[in-house]
N, C-alpha and C positions, 0 to 999 in steps of 0.2 A: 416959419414952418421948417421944419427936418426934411427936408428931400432925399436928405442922405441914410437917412437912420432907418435901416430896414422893418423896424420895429413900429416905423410913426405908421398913421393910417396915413400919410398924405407923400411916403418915399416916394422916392422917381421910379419909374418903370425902367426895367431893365430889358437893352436885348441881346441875345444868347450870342455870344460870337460864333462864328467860322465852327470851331472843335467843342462847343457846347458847354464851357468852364464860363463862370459868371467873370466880367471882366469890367471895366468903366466906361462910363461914358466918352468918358477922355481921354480914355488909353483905347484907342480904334486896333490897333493891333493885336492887343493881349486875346490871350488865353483865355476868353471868358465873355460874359455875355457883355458886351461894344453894341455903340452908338451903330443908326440905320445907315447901311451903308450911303446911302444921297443924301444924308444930314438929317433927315427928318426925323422928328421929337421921339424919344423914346421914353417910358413912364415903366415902373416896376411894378409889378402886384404884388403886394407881400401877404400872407394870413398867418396872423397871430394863435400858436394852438387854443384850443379851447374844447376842454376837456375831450372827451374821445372822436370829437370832428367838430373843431375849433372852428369859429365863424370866419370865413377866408375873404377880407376886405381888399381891397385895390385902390391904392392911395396913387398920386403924381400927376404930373399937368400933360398936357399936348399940347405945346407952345406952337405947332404948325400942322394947318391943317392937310397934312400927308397921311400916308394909312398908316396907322396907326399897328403895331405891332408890340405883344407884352406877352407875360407869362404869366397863371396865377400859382403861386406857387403856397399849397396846405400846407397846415402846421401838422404834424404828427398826430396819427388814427389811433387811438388805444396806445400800446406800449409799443413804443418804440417805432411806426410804424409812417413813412412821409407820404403824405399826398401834393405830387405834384401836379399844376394844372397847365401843361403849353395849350397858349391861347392864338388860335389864327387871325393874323393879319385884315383888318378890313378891307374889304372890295376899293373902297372908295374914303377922301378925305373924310365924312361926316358917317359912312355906314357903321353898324356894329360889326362890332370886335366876334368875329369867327372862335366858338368854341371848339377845341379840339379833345382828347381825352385823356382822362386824367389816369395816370400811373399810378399804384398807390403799392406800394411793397409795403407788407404790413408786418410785425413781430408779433409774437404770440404776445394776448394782452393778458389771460388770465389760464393755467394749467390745461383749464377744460378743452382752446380752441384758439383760435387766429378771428381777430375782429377783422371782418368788413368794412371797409368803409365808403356810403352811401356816394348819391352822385353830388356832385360842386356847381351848380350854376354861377355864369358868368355875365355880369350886368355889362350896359353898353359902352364903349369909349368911343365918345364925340370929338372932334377937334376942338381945342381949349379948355376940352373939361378935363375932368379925372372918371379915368378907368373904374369900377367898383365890384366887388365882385359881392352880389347879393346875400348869396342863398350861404346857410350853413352845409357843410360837410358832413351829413349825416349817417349814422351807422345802423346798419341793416342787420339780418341777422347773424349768428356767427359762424359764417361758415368759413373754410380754411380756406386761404388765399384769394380775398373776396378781392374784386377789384373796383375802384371808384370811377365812374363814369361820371363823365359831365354831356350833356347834350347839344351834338351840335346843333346850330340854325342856319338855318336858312341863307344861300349865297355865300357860305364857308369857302374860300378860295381853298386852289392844289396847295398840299407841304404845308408844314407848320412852321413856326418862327426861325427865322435866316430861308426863308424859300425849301425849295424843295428837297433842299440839302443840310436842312436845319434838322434841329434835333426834335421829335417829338413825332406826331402822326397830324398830317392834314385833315382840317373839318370836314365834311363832306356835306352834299345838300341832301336834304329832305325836306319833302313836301308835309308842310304843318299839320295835315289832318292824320300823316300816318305816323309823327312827332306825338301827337295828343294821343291817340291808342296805345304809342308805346309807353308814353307816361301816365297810363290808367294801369297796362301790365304789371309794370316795374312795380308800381302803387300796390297791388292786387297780392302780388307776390310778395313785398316788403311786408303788409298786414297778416297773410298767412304764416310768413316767416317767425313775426311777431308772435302772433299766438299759438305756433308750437311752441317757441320758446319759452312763452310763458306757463304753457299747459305743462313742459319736463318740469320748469323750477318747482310748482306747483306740485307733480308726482314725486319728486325727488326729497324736495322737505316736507311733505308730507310722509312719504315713506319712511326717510330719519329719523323724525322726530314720533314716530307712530311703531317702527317695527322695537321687540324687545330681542336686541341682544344676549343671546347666550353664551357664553365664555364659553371657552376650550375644555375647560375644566369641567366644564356640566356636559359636555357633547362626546362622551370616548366613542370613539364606534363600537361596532359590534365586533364581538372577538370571540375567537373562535376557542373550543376548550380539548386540549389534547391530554389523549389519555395514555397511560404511559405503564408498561409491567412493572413487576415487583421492584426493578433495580432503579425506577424513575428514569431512565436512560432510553430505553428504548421506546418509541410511540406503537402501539398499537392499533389505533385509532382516533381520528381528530370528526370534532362534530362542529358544525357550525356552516354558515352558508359563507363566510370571508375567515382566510387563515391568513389571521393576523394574530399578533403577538407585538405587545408596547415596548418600544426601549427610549431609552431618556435619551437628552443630545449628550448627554456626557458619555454613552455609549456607543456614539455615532462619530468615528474619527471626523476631523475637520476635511480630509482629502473626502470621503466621501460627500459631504456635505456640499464642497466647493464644486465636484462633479456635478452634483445635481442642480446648482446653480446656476454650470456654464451651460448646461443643458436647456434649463427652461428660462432661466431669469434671470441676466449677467448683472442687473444692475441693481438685484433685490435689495446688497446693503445698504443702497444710498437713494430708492424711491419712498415714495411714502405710503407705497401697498398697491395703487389704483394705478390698471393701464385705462388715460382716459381715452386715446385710442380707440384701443378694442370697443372701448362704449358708445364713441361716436362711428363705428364700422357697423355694431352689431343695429344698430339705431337703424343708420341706412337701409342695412340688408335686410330690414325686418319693416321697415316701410315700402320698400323696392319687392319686396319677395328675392332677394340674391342669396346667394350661399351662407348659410350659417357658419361664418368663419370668426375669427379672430384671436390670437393667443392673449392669456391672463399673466398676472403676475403669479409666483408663489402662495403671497397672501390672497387672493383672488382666486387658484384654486383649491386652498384650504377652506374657503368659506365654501364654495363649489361642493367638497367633499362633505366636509363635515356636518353640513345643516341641511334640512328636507327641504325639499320642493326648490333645490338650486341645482338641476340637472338638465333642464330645457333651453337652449342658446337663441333667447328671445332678450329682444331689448329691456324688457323690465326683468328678467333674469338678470341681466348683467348690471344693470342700478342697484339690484339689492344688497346684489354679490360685491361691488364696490362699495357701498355703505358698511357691508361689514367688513369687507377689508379693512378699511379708511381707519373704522372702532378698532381691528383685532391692533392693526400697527401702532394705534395711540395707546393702548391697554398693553403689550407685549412689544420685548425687544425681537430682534434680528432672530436669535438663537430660540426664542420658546418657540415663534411663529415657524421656524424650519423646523424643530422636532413634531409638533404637531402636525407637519405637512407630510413627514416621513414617515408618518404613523399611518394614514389616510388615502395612500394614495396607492392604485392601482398598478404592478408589474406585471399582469399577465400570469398565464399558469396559475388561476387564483391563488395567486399571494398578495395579499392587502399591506402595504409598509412593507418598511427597508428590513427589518429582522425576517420578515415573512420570505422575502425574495431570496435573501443571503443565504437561507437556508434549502431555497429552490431551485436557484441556480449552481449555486457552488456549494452546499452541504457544511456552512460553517456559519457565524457568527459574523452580525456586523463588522464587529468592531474588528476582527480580523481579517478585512478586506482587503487589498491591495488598489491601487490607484486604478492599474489597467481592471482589475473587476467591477471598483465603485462607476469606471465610466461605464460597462455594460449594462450595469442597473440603471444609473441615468440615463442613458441612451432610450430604454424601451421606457422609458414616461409619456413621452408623445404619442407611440402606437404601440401599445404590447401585442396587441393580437390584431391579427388580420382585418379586413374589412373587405366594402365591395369594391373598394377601387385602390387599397392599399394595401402590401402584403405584411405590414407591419414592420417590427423591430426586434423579432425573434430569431437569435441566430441560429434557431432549430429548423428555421419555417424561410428565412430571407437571410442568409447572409450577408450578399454583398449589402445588403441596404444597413444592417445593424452594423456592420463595418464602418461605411463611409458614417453612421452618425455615429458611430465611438469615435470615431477621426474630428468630426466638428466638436464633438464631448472636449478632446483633448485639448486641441489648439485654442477653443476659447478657455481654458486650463490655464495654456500657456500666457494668451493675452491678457490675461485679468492676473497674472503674476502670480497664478495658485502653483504653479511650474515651474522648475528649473531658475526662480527665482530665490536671493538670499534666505534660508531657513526654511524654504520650501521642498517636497520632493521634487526627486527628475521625473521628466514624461518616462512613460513606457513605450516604447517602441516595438512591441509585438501585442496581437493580439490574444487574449487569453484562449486558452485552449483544456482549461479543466471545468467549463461549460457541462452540468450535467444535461440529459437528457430527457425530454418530457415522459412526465410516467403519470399512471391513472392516479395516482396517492397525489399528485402534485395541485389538485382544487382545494376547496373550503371545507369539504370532507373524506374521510376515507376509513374504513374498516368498518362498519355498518351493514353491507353485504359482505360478508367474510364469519366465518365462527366466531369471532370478537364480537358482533355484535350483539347475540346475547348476552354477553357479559357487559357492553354500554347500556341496555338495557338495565341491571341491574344497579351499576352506578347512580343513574337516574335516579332508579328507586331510593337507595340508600341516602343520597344528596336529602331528599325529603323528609327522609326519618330522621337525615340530622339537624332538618331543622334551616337548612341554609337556604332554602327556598319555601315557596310560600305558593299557593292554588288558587290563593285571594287578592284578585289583581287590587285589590285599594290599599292592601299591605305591602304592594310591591316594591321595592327598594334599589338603587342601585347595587347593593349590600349584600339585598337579600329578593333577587329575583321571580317573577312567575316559572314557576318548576315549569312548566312545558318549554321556555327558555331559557332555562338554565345551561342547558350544555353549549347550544347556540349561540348564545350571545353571553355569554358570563365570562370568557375569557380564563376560565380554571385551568389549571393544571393539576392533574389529578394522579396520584401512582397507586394502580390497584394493587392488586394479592397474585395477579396471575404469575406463575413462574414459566419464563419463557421455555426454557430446556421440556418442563414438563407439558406444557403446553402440545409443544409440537410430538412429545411420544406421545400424548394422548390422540393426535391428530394421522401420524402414520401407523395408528394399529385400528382406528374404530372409523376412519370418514376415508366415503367410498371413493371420492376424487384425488386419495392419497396412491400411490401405488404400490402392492404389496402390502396393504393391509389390511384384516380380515373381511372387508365386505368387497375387497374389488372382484368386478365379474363375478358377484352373487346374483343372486334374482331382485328387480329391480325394487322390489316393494318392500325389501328388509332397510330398517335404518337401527342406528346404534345411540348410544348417547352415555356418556362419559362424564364423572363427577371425580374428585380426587382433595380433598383437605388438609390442612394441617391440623393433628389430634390435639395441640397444644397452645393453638391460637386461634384455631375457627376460619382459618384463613382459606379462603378456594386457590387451590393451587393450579389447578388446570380442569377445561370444563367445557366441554363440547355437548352442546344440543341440537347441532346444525347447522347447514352452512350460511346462511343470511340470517340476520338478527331484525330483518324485518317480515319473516317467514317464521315458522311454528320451532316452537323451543321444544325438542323433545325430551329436556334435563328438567326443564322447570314449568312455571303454570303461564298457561296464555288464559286472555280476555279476551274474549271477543261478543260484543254488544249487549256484556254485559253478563257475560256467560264466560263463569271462571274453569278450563278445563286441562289437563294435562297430563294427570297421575296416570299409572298402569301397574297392574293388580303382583302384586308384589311376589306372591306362589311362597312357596318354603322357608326364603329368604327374609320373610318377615317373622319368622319364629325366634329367631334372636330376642325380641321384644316379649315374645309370650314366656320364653326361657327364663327370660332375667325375671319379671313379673310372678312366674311358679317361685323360684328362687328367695323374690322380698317376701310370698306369702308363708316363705316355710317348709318349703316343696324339694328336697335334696336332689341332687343326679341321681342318687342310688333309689331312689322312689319306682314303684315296680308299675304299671298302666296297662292296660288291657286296649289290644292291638289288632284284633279283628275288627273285621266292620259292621255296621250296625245301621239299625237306622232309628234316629232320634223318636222317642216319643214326640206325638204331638205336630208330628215333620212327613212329608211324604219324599223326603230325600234321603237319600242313603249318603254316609259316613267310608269313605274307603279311602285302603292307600294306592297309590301306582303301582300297577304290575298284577296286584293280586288282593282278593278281600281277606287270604291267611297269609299269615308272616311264621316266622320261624320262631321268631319270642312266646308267641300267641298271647297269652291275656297277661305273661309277666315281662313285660318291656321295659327295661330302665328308661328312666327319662335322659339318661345318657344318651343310648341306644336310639331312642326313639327319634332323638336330635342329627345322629350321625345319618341317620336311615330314611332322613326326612317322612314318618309316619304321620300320618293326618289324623289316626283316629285318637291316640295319646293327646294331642296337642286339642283335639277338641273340645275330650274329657276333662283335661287339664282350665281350659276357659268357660267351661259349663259352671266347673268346682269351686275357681275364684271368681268370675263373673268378668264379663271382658269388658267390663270400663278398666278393669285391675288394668290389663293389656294395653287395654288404649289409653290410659295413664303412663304406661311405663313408654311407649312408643314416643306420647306429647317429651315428657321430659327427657327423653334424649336426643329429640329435635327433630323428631314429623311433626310439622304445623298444619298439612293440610291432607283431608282422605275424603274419597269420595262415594257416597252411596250411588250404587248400580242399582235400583231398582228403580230410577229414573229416569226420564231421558228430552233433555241430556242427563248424564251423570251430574248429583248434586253435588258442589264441594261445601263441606264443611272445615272453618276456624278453629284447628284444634287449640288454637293460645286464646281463644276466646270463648269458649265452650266448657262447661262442668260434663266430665268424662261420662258421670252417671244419666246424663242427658242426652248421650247420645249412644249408649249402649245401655241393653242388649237391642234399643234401636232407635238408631237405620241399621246401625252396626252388629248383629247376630254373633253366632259361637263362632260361625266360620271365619271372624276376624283372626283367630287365634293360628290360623295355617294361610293369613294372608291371600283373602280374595277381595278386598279392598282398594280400591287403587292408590298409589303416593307417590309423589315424583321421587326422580334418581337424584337430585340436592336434596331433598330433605332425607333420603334412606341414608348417603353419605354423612348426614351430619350425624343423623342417630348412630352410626357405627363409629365412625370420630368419636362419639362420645364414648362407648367402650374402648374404642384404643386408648382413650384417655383418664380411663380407669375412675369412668363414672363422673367425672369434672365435664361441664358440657360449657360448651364457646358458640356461641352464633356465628355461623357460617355467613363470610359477608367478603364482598370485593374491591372495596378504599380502603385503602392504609392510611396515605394522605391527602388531603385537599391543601390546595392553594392556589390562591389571587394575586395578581400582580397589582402593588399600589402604584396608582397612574402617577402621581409624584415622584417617586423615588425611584418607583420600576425594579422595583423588589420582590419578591415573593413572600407572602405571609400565608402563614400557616390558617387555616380556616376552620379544618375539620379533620377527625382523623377518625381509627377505629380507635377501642375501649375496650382493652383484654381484661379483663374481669370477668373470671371461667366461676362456674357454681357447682359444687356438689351434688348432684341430683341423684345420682346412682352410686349405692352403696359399694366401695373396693371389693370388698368381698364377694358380694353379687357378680359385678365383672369378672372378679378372677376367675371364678368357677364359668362362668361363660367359656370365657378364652381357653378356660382348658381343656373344653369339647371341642373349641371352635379349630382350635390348632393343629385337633387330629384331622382333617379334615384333607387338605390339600392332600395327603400320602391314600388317599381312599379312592380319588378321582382324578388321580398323578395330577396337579398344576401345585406344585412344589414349587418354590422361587428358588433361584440363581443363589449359589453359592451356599445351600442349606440356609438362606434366612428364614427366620422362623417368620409362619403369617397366620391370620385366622379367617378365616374362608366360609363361606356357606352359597349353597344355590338358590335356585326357585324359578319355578316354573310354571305359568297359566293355562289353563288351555284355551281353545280359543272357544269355542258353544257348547250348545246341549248336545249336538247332535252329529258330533266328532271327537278323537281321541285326542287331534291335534292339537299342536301350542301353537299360542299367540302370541305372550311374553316369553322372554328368558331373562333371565340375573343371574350375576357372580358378586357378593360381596366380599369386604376382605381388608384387612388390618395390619398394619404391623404399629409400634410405637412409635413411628414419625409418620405415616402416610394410611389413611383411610380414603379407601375409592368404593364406588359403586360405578354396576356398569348394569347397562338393561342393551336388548334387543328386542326387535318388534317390529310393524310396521309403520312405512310412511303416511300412508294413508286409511285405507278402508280396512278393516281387520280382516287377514289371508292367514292361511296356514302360514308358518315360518321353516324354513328350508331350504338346505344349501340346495345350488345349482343341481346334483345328483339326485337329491329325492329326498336325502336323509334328513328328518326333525332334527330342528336344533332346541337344542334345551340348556339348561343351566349350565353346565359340565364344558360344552364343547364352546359354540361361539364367542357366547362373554363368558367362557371362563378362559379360551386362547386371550379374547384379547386384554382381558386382567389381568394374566401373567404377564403377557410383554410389557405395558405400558408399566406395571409394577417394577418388573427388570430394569427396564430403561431409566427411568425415574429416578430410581432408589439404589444406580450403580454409581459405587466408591462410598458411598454413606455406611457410618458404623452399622453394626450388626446387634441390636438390642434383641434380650430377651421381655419376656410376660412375665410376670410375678408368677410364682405356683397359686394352686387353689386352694380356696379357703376351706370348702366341702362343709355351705353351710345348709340349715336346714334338717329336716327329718326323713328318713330315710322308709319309716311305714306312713307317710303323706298321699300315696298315690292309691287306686282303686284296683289295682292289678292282686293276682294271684302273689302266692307266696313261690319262691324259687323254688324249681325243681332239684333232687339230690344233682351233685357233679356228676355227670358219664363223661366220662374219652371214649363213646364210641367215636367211630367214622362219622364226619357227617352233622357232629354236634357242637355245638362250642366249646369251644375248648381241647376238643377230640382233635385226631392226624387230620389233617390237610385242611381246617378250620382256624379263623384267626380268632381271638378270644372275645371279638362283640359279635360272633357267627356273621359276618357283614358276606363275607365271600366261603362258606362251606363249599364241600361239590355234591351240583345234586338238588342245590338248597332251594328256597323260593323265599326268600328275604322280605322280598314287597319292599314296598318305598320306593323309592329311586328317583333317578332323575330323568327314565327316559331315555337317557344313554348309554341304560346298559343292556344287557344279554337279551335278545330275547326269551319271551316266557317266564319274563319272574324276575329275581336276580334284581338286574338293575343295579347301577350307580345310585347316591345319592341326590337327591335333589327333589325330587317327586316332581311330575307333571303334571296330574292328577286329571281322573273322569270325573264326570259330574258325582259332587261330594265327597270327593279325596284325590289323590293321586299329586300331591304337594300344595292343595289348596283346593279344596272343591267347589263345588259349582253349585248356587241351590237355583232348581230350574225355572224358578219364575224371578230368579236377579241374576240376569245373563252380565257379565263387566261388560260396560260400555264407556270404550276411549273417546273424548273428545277431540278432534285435530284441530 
């Protein structure tokens, strides 16, 4: 037999010398475990590994019957892991061998954890027999730094092998009945340990092999869509609940990358995704009830971010969330799993990714970071924003604390050699200080409350018309979105039509929270609203309806439950329409009309103009004349003659789409682009169309006059220029959508010129002459407000020149009030929208050349109208053409003109524009269809 061969079962027992190094039998001296010090037999116990707790045998003899003294010494627990077993000394020549306890330092056996290693029982050693040590070395559950016990017995002397001063721990006694309870414990707890462990393998491959994987590629988040003015440069407004914006890792210098690394996750290039850690902490604390703590890796919280129902810090949260780490790291390198992480993840001041924040914090572009910046953005990964027991990582909000972690940002920079290392940058040694400041624009969204918003508003609309979204969620597409998400979550970039500069003139002459312009410290119930086009593109150039775009659009139409409402009764201003329409039917300027008032057969309303039922033309008014003087009873007779679908044809094709009959209520709108004219005149729509007592919003009266500036070529008034998507691939922008200048003839040039060249005399009649003698073409109009006052409700100024068509209305906010400045005085056509027509016009359209209007055509017949024949010429006093008369008798002395706007002399006279009493006075009233505005 091998007594010697530590490997046989039947080696000698060995004992520990003096200093605890195994030493010989026969070398009593050495360093190591020696012969018993009074000669007595010493025997080894050796245990052969045996897979993860090797069966631990005890071979060798006890040639005398002394007490016996040995070790049992385990083969390695799982990986790498020794269980040693010192065995105490028997009582007596023939007692059993005292078990003492066993040591078991164990190595991690498999990623997940540290194996256990169960307890070692130790069989008897007799004088002349051999030692054996029974039992296997069994492995319990796995928890981290288990230790293997062996149990002592009964009459266990003090001190372990070499006495009291020997190495190991003394047996101690125990009373067998409380030995036998604790080995049902031990028992009780092993079987539980058991079948947790086996109930996670069990959730764990179940889960794996059961959950489907989503790629990165299918999971963009949600992205936010910024809307941007004319020049694309500047944002206007951003929509979405997270402003984020995608950039590729080629976009993402490497310093900033390395930042974020040293920040969250030093080791990311070289783990394989999964902290198992965290999973066995979050295990604990979620069986314990303890604090939902533990940090992730990178990939761990890109799966965190990117996929649903991975936001709750529960144990089967964090199995999932490792599962798909595990996959994203097997399926993706280093570099895709970091941009995807840098797209996704949370810096406070809602900015969602690293382009979102770079732009939030420091007002520039990733990729043009600096090292000391990329650490401020890593830095606030762990806390962007406050909480209840931490003030976060916002150097707005905590400094010293965003400090000291830009400090640990950097130095683990340096340690991991992203620093001051060959081909590396140097550290930065100061803290940055061009840190913007937190500002309300700096969330997911912004300019929605603001005047912008009616124009996101229309965006929206447009995106629909073009097609790029869709109302039909089974059609919904990454591609091609549900339209109520579009803005939201589509991630566009968008440059409308608004032109900044004109924008804001339109904003300091017409909105009351500007200062210095015309409505501030007016009376609070007046509101304005502001339209402005390009004649040559259809483009809205500036466009104010109001200040919240979640609030009533006074420029354009609201809905509300289904109830389309907005227009306001247009008054005189809408005779352009009836002009041109005289004009296609054949109807010349020089055409003579009968200008007293009347009252219609068949009608219980009277026909009259403002100021007066006799005019100075009386029954021979040119339709020149009648235009300048804003006359109501010409313009009637004129839509009696041709029939006012003629009108409301000419209105539809130069771009009113929507009018709405008042003899409802609410007021009805009718689809002028959807409606045969002859169907809806002479009803809903009556003669009184023809001097505009119908309501239509101030964008569609804009576009119809754009269409004249533009000399009868009509362009759909619309606010995208361009749309564009960013391809998550390449992180490009591609073009999606755009407008479609393709203008139509609708209105004949000749027709418009002869317009224009009434319309031009206009401004020098009611002084709002533009800046610099540009030439413009100008008209008023005025509503009144019931049957049973003089007062107005509406005011308008329209008005042209060859590059800029505006329409401007005033009115009320809410309930229909008289309109009138703080003093008393009505405001009509003339005065408040036509002050602030002219400025915004100035402001606008300063340093742009100075175009002319084509001259007029003077088409048409000249005996077309129902009026008298001209009286012979006189120059007296007083008559037209006579001393101190201008040659359309507009301002004789003396005179009573009629017409007007309201604004002028009292007792007659009058400016142009008409105001008109019920049945004339620049649009009349018939008393059983009072206009009623919708808010």
């Amino acid at each position: 037999m091998n007594y010697g061969d530590p490997s046989s079962s039947r080696g000698r027992a060995q004992i520990p010398g003096p200093n605890g190094d195994p030493g010989s039998e026969w070398n009593q001296g050495g360093n190591g475990w020696s012969g018993s010090p009074d000669g007595g037999a010493s025997a080894r116990a050796s245990a052969t590994p045996y897979g993860s707790g090797g069966r631990a045998s005890v071979g060798g003899a006890a040639p005398a019957p002394r007490p016996a003294s040995g070790s049992a010494s385990v083969g390695r627990a799982g990986a790498g892991g020794r269980a040693s077993v010192p065995v105490s000394p028997a009582p007596g020549a023939s007692g059993r061998a005292g078990a003492g306890r066993a040591s078991v330092p164990v190595s991690p056996a498999a990623p997940a954890g540290r194996a256990a290693v169960g307890a070692a029982s130790v069989g008897a050693a007799s004088v002349g027999g051999r030692a054996s040590v029974g039992a296997r070395a069994s492995v319990g559950a796995a928890a981290v730094g288990g230790r293997a016990r062996v149990p002592g017995s009964a009459g266990g002397g003090p001190g372990g092998p070499g006495g009291p001063t020997g190495p190991g721990r003394g047996g101690r006694g125990e009373d067998p009945a409380r030995a036998k309870k604790r080995r049902r414990i031990n028992m009780l707890i092993a079987g539980f340990a058991v079948f947790i462990m086996l109930a996670g393998i069990g959730v764990v491959s179940f889960t794996w092999y059961s959950t489907k994987v989503v790629l990165p590629q299918d999971t963009i988040p949600p992205l936010s869509t910024t809307i941007y003015d004319s020049t694309g440069k500047t944002a206007i407004a951003r929509i979405g609940d997270q402003n984020r914006q995608l950039v590729t890792i080629d976009q993402i210098p490497e310093h900033v990358q390395h930042a974020v690394a040293a920040a969250e996750d030093r080791n990311f290039y070289e783990h394989s995704g999964v902290d198992y850690k965290g999973i066995a902490r979050a295990a604990w604390n979620n069986l314990t009830g303890g604090d939902k703590q533990g940090a992730s890796t990178i990939t761990q919280q890109y799966a965190r971010n990117a996929f649903d129902h991975l936001d709750q810090d529960t144990y089967g949260r964090k199995v999932k969330e490792a599962i798909l780490a595990s996959k994203l790291n097997d399926k993706y390198d280093k570099r895709v799993i970091m941009q995807h992480y840098l797209n996704v993840i949370y810096f406070g001041r809602g900015a969602y990714g690293i382009q979102a924040a770079s732009q939030t914090y420091f007002k520039k572009n990733v990729k043009d970071l600096t090292v000391a910046e990329a650490a401020v953005l890593a830095a606030l990964i762990k806390q962007p924003e406050p909480s209840a027991t931490h003030k976060g990582y916002d150097p707005a909000i905590n400094q010293p604390a965003a400090v000291d972690r830009w400090n640990y940002v950097i130095n683990g920079m340096i340690t991991e050699k992203w620093l001051d290392a060959p081909n590396t940058p140097q550290h930065p040694t100061e803290y940055p200080k061009n840190i913007q400041k937190p500002s309300k624009n700096s969330g997911g969204g912004f300019g929605i409350d603001t005047p912008y918003g009616n124009i996101v508003n229309y965006v929206s609309q447009e995106l629909r018309e073009m097609k790029l979204c869709t109302d039909n969620e089974a059609e919904a597409t990454e591609k091609k979105p549900l339209c109520s998400k579009a803005l939201s979550r589509g991630g566009y970039k968008i440059t409308t039509t608004i032109n900044k500069k004109m924008q804001e003139a339109a904003l300091d002459a017409a909105q009351r929270a500007k200062k210095g312009s015309e409505l501030a410290g007016q009376p609070s119930n007046l509101m304005a609203a502001v339209v402005a086009i390009d004649p040559k593109t259809g483009r809205v150039l500036a466009y104010y309806g109001g200040d919240n775009g979640t609030g009533t659009d006074y420029a354009g139409k609201n809905v509300d439950n289904g109830v389309v409402s907005g227009g306001h009764s247009p008054g005189s201003s809408f005779k352009i329409y009836t002009l041109a329409a005289a004009l296609k039917e054949g109807i010349s300027l020089k055409s003579r009309w009968k200008g007293s008032a009347f009252t219609p057969k068949g009608t219980k309303f009277k026909v009259s103009n403002a100021g007066a039922d006799k005019v100075s033309c009386g029954d021979s008014c040119t339709l020149e004349l009648s235009t300048l003087k804003s006359l109501n009873v010409p313009f009637y007779y004129i839509t009696e003659q041709i029939g006012p679908d003629k009108v409301l044809d000419m209105a539809k094709q130069a771009g009113v789409t929507t009018m709405w009959q008042t003899d409802t209520n609410p007021a009805k709108a009718h689809d002028l682009t959807k409606a045969d004219p002859k169907d809806l005149a002479p009803s809903p729509f009556f003669h009184v169309l023809g001097y505009g007592q119908y309501p239509i919003t101030v964008l569609d009266h804009a576009n119809g006059v754009a269409t004249f500036a533009n000399q009868g070529m009509y362009h759909k008034a619309h606010f995208i220029r361009k749309v564009e998507k960013q391809n998550p691939d390449t992180g490009k922008w591609d073009v999606v959508g755009g407008e479609k200048l393709k203008g139509q003839q609708r209105i004949d040039k000749d027709i418009v010129a002869d317009v224009t060249s009434v319309l031009k005399q206009y401004p020098a009649q009611i002084n709002k002459r533009l800046d610099d003698g540009r030439q413009v073409a100008e008209k008023t109009g005025t509503w009144e407000l019931g049957d049973k006052t003089t007062r107005n409700g509406d005011a308008w100024m329209i008005g042209y020149t060859p590059q800029l068509a505006t329409a401007v209305w005033v009115g009320n906010v809410k309930d229909r009030k008289a309109i009138q400045y703080k003093d008393g005085r009505d405001i009509s056509g003339a005065r408040m929208p036509g002050d602030i027509f002219k400025r915004f016009m100035d402001d606008a359209l300063k340093g742009k050349d100075k175009e002319e209007f084509p001259p007029a055509a003077n088409v048409g017949k000249d005996d077309a109208g129902n009026g008298e024949a001209p009286p012979p010429p006189a120059n007296e006093p007083g008559q037209p053409g006579g001393p101190g008369c201008d040659p359309l008798g507009l301002f004789c002395p003396g005179g009573t003109p009629g017409g007007g706007d309201q604004g002028g002399n009292p007792g007659g006279g009058g400016l142009p524009g008409g105001g008109g009493r019920p049945g004339g006075g620049g649009g009349g009233l018939l008393p059983s269809t009072p206009p009623t505005r919708q808010n």
